[in-house]
C-alpha angles and dihedrals in degrees: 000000000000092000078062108044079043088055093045081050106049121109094249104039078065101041098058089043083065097040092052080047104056101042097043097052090062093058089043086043092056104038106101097187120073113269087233085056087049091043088048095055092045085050084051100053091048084059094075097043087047096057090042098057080039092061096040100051083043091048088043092052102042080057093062098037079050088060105041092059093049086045097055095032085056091055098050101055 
């Protein structure tokens, strides 16, 4: 615990605290649009890329579904 309360406690733990601090009041100061708004149209945008790499590795394994099943089916005949 007093490793802990040490660490808290040390200049530089401190100083970057502040630093964070300082450079990130001004873009939530001037932001003028709520965060869960900004966080909603990020979401959003994932959306499109989610349900690309979904397709691709669907479409990529339906291939080689595809193949496996001709491929058995040739050798068996």
């Amino acid at each position: 615990m007093n490793a802990i309360k040490k660490m808290a406690n040390a200049v530089n733990t401190k100083t970057t605290a502040f630093a964070v601090a300082v450079t990130t009041m001004p873009v939530f100061a001037m932001a003028n649009t709520d965060p869960a708004v900004v966080a909603a149209e990020k979401i959003e945008g994932l959306t499109t890329g989610v349900a690309l790499v979904g397709g691709a590795i669907l479409g990529v394994t339906l291939a080689a579904v595809g193949f496996f099943v001709i491929n058995r089916m040739a050798k068996r005949a």
